[in-house]
C-alpha positions in Angstrom: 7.0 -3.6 -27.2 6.4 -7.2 -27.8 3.3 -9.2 -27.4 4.9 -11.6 -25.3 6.8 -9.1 -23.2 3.8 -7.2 -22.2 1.9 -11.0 -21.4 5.2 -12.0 -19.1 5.2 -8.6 -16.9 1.4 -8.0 -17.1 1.2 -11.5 -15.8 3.7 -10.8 -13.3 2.5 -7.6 -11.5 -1.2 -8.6 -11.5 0.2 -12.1 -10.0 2.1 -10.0 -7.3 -0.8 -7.8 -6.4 -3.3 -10.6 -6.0 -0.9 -12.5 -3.8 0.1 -9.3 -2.1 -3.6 -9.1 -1.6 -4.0 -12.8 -0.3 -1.3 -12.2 2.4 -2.5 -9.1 4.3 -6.0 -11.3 4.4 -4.2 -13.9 6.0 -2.8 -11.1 8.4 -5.9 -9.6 9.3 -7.3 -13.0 10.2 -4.4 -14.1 12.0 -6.8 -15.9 15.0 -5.4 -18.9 13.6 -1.7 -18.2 12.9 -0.4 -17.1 9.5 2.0 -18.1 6.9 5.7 -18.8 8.6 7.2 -16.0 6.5 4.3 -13.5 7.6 4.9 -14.7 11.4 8.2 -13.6 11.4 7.6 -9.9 9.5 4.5 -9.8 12.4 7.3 -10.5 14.8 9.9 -8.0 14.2 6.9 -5.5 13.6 5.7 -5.9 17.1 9.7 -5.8 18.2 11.1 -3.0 16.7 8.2 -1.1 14.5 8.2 0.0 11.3 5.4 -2.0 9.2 4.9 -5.3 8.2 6.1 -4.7 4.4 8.9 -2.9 5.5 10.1 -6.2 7.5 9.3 -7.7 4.3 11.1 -6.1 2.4 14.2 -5.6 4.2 14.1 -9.4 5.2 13.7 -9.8 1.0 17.1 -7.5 0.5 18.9 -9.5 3.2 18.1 -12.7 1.6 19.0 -11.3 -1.7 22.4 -9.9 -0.5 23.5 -12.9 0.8 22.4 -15.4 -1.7 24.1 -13.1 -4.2 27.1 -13.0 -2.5 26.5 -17.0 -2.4 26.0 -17.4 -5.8 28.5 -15.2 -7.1 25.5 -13.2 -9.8 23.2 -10.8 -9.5 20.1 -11.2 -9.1 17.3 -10.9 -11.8 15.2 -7.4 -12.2 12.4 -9.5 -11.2 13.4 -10.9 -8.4 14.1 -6.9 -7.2 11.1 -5.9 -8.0 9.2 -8.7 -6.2 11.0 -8.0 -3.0 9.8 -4.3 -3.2 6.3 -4.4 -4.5 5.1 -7.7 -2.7 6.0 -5.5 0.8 5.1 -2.3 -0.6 1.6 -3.8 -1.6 0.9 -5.6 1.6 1.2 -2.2 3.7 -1.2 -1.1 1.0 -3.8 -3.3 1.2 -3.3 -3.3 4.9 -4.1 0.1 5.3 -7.5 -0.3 3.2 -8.7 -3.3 4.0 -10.7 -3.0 7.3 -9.9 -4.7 10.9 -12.5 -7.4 12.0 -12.3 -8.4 15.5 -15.3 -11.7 15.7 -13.6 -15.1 15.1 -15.8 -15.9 12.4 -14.8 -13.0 10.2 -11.1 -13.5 11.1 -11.5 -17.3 9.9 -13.2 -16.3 6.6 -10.4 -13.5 6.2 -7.9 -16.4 6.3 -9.7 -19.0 4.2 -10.0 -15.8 1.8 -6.7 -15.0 1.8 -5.2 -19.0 1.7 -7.2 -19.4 -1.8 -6.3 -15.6 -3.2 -2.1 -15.4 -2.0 -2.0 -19.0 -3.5 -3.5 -18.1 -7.1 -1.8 -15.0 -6.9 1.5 -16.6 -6.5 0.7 -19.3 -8.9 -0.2 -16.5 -11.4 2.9 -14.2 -11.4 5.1 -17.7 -11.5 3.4 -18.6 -14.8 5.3 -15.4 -16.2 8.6 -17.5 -15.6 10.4 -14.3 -15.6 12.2 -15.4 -12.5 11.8 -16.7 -8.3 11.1 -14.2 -5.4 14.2 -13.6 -2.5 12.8 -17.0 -0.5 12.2 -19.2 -3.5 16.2 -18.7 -4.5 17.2 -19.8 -0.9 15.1 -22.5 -1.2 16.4 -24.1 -4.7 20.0 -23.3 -2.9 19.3 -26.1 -0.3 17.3 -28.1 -2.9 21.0 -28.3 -5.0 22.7 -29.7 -1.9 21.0 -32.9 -2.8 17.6 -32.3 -0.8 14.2 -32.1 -2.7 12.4 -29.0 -2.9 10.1 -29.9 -0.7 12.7 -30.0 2.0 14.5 -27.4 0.9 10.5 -25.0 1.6 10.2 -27.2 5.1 13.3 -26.2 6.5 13.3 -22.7 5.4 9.9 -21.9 6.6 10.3 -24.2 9.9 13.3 -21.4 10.9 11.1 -18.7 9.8 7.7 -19.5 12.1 10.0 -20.3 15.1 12.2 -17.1 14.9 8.5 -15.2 14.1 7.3 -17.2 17.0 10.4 -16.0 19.6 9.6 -12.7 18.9 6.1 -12.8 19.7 4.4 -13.7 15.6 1.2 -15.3 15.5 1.8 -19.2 15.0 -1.0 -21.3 14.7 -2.6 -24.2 12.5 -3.5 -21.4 10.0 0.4 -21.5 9.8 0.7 -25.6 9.1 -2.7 -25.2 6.9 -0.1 -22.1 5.0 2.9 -24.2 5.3 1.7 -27.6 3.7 -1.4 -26.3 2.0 -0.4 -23.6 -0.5 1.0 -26.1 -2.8 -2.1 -27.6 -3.2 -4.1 -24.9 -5.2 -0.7 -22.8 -6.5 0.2 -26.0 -8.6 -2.9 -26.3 -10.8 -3.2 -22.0 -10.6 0.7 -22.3 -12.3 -0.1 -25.2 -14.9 -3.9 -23.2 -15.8 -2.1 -19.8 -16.2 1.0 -20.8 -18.2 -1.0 -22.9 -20.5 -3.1 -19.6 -21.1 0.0 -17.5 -21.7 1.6 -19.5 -24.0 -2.0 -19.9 -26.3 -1.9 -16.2 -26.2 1.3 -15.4 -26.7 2.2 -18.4 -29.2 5.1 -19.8 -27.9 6.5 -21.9 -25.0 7.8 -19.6 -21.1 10.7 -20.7 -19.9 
């Protein structure tokens, strides 16, 4: 086993535990909304049961499916395995981490979770070993000739408002999610990659 593959998918499940991790806080201090992805899951949770990682999941495979079908490839191993784990994980940590119910400890759960899902998800992108179900629809509208950032904006608009219909928690937690995320995953990326390619001596693509 190479040096460099055991960096890439060290990197990668670490990265998807840690944002994994970052989510569910942001779902247990939902008093201000959560991320547009999460108010959806939230919303066919309290709509039809299951759990919230389940919704995640299956949501992943539907989005998988039909960008496949789109594409006309299959997709990578880790784009699979980020559907599974990511939902798997957040019903995880959502069974140990415990409930608050005062605002104050619901904000800091958020604030918590904005800074960990973000260097989490900036983390397990550094392995370059491939995007999650959402990021792939997203470059599918950026190709059509709109930017990336357009491509996120309208993806995640039609997620918080079908979350919201069915009763998800939208809020400004959900705008701060939205627009903020960016912010502190762009530097997390650029830090962790640069670190990864030291130690494994050559460039990720």
């Amino acid at each position: 086993m190479s040096k460099k593959f055991k960096w890439q998918w060290g990197s990668f499940f670490v990265g998807l535990i840690v944002m994994s991790l970052g989510i569910t806080m942001t779902i247990k201090g939902n008093v201000v909304g959560t991320g547009p992805w999460d108010v959806f899951h939230i919303g066919l949770f309290k709509q039809f049961g299951l759990t919230i990682g389940s919704w995640s999941i299956l949501t992943g495979l539907l989005i998988i499916c039909t960008t496949s079908l789109y594409l006309r490839r299959f997709p990578k191993l880790a784009t699979l395995l980020n559907m599974l784990l990511i939902g798997s994980f957040i019903d995880v940590f959502n069974w140990l981490l415990p409930e608050v119910h005062a605002f104050g400890f619901e904000l800091a759960y958020f604030v918590a979770g904005f800074l960990v899902m973000s260097v989490g998800c900036g983390l397990y992108i550094a392995a370059s070993l491939g995007a999650g179900p959402r990021d792939t629809v997203m470059m599918i509208i950026a190709s059509k000739g709109y930017s990336v950032k357009t491509g996120r904006m309208v993806m995640e608009v039609f997620a918080a408002a079908a979350g919201w219909l069915l009763g998800g928690p939208v809020g400004i937690g959900t705008v701060i999610l939205a627009l903020g995320t960016g912010y502190i995953i762009q530097p997390s990326l650029f830090y962790f990659k640069q670190k990864l390619e030291q130690i494994i001596g050559e460039p990720l693509t």
